[in-house]
C-alpha positions as YAML, in Angstrom:
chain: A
units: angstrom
residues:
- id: 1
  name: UNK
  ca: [-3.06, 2.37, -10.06]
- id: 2
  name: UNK
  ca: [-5.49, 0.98, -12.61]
- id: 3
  name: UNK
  ca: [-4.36, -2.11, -14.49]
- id: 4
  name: UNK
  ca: [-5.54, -4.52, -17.09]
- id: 5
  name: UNK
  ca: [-5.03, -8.24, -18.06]
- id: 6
  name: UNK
  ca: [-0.92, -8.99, -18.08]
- id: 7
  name: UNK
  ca: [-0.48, -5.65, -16.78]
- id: 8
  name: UNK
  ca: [-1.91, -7.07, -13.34]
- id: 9
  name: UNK
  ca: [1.76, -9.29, -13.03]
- id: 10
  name: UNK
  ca: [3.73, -6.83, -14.46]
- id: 11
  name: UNK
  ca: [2.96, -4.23, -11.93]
- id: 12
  name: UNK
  ca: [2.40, -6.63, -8.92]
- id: 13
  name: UNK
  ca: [6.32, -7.21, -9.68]
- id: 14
  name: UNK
  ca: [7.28, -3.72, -10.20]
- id: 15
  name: UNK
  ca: [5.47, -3.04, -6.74]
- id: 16
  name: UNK
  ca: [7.87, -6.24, -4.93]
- id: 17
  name: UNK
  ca: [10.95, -4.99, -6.39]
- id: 18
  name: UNK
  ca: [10.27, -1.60, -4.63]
- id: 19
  name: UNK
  ca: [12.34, -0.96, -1.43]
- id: 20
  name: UNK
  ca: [10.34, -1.69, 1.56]
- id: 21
  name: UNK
  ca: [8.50, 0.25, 3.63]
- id: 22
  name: UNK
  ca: [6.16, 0.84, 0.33]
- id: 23
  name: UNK
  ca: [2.32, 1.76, 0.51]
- id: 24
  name: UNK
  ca: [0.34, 2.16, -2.60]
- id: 25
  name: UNK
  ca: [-2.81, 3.69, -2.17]
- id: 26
  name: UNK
  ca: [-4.75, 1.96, -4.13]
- id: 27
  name: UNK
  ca: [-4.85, -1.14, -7.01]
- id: 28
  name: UNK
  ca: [-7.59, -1.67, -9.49]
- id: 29
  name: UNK
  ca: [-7.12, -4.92, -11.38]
- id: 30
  name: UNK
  ca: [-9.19, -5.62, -14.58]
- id: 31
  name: UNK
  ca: [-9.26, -9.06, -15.73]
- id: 32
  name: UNK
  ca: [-5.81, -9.33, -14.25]
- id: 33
  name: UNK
  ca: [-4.27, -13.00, -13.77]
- id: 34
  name: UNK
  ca: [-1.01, -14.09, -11.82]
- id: 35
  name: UNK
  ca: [-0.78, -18.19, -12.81]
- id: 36
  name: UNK
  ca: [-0.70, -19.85, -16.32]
- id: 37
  name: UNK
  ca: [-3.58, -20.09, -18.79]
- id: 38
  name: UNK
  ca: [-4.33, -22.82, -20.71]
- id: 39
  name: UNK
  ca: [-5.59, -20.90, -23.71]
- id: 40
  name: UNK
  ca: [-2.30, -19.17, -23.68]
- id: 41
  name: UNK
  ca: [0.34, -21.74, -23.17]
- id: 42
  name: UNK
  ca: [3.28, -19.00, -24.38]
- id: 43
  name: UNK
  ca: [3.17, -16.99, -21.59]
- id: 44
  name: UNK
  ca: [3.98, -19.95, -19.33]
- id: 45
  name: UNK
  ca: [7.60, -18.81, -18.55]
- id: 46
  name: UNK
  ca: [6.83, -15.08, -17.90]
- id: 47
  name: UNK
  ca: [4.45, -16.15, -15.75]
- id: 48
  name: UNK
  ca: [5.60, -18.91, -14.06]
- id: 49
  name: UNK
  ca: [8.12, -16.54, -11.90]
- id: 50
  name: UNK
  ca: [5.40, -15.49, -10.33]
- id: 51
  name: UNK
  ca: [4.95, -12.60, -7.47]
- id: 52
  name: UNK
  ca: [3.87, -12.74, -3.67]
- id: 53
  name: UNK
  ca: [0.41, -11.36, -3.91]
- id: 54
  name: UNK
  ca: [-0.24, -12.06, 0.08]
- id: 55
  name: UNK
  ca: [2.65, -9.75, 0.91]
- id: 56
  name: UNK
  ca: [1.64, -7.35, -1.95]
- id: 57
  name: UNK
  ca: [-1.56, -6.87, -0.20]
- id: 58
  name: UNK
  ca: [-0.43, -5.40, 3.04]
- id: 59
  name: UNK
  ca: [1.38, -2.46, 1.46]
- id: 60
  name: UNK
  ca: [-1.73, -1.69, -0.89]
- id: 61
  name: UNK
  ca: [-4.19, -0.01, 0.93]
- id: 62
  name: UNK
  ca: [-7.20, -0.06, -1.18]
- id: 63
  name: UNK
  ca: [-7.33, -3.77, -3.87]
- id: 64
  name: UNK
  ca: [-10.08, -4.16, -6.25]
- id: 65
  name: UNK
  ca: [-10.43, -6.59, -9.01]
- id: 66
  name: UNK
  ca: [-12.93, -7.08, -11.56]
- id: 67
  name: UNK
  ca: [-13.01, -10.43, -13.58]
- id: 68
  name: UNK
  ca: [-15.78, -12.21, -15.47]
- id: 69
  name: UNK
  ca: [-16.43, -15.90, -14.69]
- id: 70
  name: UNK
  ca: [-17.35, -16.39, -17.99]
- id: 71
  name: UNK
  ca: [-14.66, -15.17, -20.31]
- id: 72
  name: UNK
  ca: [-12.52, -17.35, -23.37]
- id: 73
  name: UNK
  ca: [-9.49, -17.42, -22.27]
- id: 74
  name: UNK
  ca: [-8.82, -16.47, -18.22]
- id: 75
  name: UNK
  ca: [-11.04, -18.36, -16.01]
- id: 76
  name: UNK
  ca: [-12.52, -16.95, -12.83]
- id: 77
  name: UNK
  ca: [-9.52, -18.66, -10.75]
- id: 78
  name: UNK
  ca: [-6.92, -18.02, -12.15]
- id: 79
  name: UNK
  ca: [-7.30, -14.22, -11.46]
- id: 80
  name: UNK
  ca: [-5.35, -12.05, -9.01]
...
């Protein structure tokens, strides 16, 4: 599953709400984030339900995520 920018929530959540036992085999995240931005104070409440992404990660097999430490609005640590 490839994934960009609000996507990366969106589909960490669809991949909790699945029954259990659930393996993905693989997750690319691109410039994914999973905790509030500043520069984008209205997304606050969809993102402030947040997802387990340390229980995520045992059911996805292969994780990769690309982000740039240097971009305008998500900073490096804010990034799943």
């Amino acid at each position: 599953m490839l994934v960009h920018s609000l996507g990366a929530i969106t589909a960490l959540r669809v991949l909790a709400a699945l029954p259990e036992p659930c393996q993905l085999g693989g997750l690319v995240l691109v410039a994914g984030f999973v905790e509030p931005l500043d520069a984008l104070p209205q997304l606050d409440r969809y993102l402030s339900a947040g997802v387990d992404v340390e229980r995520l990660a045992g059911n996805i097999r292969k994780r990769t995520a690309f982000r740039s430490g240097n971009g305008p609005v998500c900073a490096a640590n804010s990034v799943g």
